[in-house]
VOBAPA-734738 format. One record per residue: residue in three letters; x, y, z of N, C-alpha, C, O in turn. Coordinates in steps of 0.2 Angstrom, whole numbers, plus 5000, padded with zeros to 4 digits. Layout:
N
ALAXYZXYZXYZXYZ;...
***
This chain:
75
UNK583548275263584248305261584148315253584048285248;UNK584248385254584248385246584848395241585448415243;UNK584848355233585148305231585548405225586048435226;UNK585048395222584748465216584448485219584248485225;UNK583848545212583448565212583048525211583148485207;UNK582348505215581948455210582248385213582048345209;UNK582648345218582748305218583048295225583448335227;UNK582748245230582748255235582748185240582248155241;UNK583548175243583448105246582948105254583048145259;UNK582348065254582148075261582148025266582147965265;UNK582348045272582547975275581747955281581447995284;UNK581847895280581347875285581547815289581747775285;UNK581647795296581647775300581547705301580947725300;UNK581547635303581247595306581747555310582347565311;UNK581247515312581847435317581547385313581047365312;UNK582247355310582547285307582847245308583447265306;UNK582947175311583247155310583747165318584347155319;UNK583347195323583447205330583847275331583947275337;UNK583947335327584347375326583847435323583347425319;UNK584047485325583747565320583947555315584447535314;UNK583547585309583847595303583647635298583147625296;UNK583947675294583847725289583747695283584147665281;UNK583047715280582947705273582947775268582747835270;UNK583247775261583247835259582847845253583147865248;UNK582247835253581947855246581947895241581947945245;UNK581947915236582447985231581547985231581147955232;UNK581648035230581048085226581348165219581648215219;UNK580948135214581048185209580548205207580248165204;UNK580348285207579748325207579748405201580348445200;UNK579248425200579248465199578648505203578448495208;UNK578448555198577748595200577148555200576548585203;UNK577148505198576548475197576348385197575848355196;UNK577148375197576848305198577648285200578148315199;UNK577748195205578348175207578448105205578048065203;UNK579048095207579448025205579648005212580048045215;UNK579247945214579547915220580147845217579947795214;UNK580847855218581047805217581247765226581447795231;UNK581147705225581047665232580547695236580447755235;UNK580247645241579647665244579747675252579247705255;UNK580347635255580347615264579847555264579647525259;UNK579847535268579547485271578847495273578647545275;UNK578347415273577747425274577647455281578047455285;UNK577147485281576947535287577247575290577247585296;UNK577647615283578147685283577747735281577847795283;UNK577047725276576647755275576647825278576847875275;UNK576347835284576447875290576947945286576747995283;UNK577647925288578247945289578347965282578448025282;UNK578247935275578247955270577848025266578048065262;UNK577148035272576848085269577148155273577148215271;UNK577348105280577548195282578148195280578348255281;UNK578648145277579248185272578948235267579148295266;UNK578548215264578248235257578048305258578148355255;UNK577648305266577248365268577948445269577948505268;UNK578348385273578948455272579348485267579648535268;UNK579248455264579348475256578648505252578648515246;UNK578248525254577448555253577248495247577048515241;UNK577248465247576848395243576548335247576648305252;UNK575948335242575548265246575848205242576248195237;UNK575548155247575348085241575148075234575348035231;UNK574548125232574248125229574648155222574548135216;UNK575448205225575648195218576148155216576448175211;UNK576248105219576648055216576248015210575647985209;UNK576648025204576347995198576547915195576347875191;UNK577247925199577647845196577947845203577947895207;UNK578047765203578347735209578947685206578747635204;UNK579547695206579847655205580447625209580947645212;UNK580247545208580647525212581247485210581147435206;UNK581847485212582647465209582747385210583047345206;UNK582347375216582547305215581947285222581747325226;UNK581847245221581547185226581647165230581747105229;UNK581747195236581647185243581247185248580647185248;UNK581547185253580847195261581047275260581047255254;UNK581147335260581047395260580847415253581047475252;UNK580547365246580247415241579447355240579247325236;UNK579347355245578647315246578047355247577447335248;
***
C-alpha cells in the first residue's frame, strides 16, 4: 500500500497465536538504495522479497534495517 512517493507499507501474512495475521513493514526507498523499518517474522523471508520484487526491488538494496521495538515480529 502506498504510503507517498518513495514510501510504501507492505503487508505480509502469518499464523500466530492460532489466528491469520497481517504484519506491515514500512519500506522507504529511492533510486538506489531502501529503508526497511520492521521486518515480519522469522521465516517471512520468502514473502518479503516478493513484496520488495513487486515494487521492482531486491533484497540486496535494503541498506538500513530498522527496528521500533523488540518483539516476535522484529526478530
Amino acid at each position: 500500500m502506498r504510503i507517498s512517493e518513495g514510501v510504501e507499507m507492505l503487508q505480509l501474512t502469518a499464523r500466530a497465536f492460532n489466528q491469520d495475521i497481517t504484519l506491515n513493514p514500512t519500506l522507504v526507498w529511492n533510486n538506489e538504495e531502501a529503508i526497511l523499518i520492521d521486518t515480519g517474522m522469522p521465516g517471512q523471508t520468502n514473502q518479503l522479497k516478493e513484496a520488495l520484487n513487486e515494487l521492482n526491488m531486491s533484497i540486496e538494496q535494503l541498506k538500513v534495517i530498522l527496528l521500533t521495538h523488540q518483539d516476535l515480529d522484529h526478530i
